[in-house]
ROLUM-478707 format. One record per atom (N, C-alpha, C): residue in one letter; z, y, x. Coordinates in steps of 0.1 Angstrom, whole numbers, padded with zeros to 4 digits, always signed. Atoms other than C-alpha are relative to their C-alpha. Example, Ala and Ser with C-alpha at 12.3 -4.5 7.8 and 13.67 -1.06 7.14 Angstrom:
! residues 2
A+0000-0012+0009
A+0078-0045+0123
A+0000+0012+0009
S+0000-0011-0009
S+0071-0011+0137
S+0008+0011-0008
! end
This chain:
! residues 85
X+0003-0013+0004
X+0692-0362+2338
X+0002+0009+0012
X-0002-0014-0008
X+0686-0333+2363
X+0006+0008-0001
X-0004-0012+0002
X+0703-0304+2368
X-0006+0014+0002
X+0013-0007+0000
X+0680-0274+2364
X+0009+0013+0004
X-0003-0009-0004
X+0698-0247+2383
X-0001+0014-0009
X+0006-0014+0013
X+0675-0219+2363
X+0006-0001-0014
X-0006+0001+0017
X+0688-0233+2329
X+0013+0000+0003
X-0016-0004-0001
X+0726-0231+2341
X+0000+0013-0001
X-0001-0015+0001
X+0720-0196+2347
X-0003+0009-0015
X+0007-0005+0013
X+0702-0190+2320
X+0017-0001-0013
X-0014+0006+0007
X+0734-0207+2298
X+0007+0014+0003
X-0009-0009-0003
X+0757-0184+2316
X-0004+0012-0004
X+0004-0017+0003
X+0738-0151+2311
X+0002+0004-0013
X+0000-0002+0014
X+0735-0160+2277
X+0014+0000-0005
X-0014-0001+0005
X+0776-0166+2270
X+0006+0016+0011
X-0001-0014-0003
X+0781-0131+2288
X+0000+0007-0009
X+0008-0009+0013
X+0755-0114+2266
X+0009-0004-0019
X-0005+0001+0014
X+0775-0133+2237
X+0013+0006+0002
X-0014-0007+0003
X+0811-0121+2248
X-0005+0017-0005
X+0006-0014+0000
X+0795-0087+2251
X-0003+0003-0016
X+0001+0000+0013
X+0783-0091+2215
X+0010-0001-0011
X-0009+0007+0010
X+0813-0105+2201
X+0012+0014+0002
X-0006-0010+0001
X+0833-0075+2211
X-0003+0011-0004
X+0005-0007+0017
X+0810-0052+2195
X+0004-0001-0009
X-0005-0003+0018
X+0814-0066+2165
X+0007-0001-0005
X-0010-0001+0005
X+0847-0067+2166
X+0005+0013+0002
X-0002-0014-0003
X+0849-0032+2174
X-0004+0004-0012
X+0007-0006+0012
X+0827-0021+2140
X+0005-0012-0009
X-0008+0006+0012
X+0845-0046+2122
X+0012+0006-0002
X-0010-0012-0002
X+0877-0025+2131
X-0001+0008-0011
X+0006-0012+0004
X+0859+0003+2121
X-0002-0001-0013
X+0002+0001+0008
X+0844-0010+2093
X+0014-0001-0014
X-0005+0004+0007
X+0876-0021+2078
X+0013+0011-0002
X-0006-0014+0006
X+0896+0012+2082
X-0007+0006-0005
X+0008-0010+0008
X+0869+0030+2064
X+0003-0006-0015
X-0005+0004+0017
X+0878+0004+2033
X+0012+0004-0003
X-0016-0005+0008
X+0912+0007+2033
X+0002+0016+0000
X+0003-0016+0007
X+0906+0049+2032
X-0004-0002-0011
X+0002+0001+0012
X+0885+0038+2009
X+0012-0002-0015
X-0008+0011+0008
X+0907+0017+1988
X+0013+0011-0004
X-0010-0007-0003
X+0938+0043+1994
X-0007+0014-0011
X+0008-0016+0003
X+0915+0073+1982
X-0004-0003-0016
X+0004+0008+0016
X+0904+0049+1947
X+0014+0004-0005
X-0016+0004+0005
X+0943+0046+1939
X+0007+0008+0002
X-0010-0014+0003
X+0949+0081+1944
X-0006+0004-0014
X+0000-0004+0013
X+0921+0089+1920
X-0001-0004-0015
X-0008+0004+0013
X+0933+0066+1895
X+0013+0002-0005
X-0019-0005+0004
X+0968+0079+1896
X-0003+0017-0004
X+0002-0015+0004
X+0951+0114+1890
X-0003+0000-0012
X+0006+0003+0016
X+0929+0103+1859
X+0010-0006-0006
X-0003+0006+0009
X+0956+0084+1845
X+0007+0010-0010
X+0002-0006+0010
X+0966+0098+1809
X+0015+0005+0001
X-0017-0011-0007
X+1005+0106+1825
X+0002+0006+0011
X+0005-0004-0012
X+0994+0121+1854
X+0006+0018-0001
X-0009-0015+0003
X+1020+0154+1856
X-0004+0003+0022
X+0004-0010-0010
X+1010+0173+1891
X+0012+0008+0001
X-0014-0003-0006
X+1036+0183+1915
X-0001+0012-0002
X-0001-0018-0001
X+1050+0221+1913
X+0003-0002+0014
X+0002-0008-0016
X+1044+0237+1945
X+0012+0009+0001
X-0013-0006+0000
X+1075+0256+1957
X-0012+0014+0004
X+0011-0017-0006
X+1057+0296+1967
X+0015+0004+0006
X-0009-0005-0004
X+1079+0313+1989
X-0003+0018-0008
X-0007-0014+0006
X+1096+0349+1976
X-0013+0007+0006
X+0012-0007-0006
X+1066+0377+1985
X+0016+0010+0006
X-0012-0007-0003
X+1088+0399+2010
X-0005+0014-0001
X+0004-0014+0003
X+1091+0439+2004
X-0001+0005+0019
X-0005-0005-0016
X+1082+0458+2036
X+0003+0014-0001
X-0006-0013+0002
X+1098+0488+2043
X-0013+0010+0002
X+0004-0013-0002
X+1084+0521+2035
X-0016-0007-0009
X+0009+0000+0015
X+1059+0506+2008
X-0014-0006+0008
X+0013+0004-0009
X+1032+0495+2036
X-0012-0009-0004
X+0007+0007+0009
X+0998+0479+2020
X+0001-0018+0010
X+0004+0009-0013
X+0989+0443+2036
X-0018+0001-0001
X+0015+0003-0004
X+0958+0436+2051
X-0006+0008+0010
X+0006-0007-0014
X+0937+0449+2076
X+0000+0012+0003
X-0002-0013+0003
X+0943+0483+2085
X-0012+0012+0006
X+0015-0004+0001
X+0908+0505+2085
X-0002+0009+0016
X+0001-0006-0012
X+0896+0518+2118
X-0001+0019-0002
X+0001-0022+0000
X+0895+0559+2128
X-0011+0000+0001
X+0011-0003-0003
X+0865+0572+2121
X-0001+0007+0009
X+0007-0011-0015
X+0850+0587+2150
X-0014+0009-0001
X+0018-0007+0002
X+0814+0612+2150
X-0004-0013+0011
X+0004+0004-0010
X+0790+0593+2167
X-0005+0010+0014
X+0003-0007-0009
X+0781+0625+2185
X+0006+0001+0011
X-0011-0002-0010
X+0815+0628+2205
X+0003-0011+0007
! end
């Protein structure tokens, strides 16, 4: 049996092109398989929402504070000006 120089190469280019491939798809397999487990995590919230004992946490609100001298909140309105002056 000969040794066909061209077909060694050829071999080799092609196990390159396949590492090259093979870490792609372990990159979008990755990928792929944190997108399930969000998934999966995101299902098992909203079955613990739907379920028929499902009491919903109280939110603490903090105290509203007084400001002195009665002041409104929110944006406070510009000075009118003429436009002539």
């Amino acid at each position: 049996m000969a040794l066909d120089i061209s077909q060694l190469e050829e071999v080799i280019k092609n196990a390159k092109n396949s590492d090259i491939v093979k870490k792609d798809l372990r990159k979008a397999l990755r990928s792929v398989s944190a997108a399930i487990r969000t998934l999966n995590q995101a299902v098992e919230d909203m079955d613990a929402i739907l379920a028929d004992d499902y009491q919903p946490a109280v939110k603490e609100r903090k105290a509203r504070t007084v400001t002195p001298g009665g002041a409104k909140r929110g944006r406070k309105p510009k000075n009118a000006v003429p436009a002539g002056e």
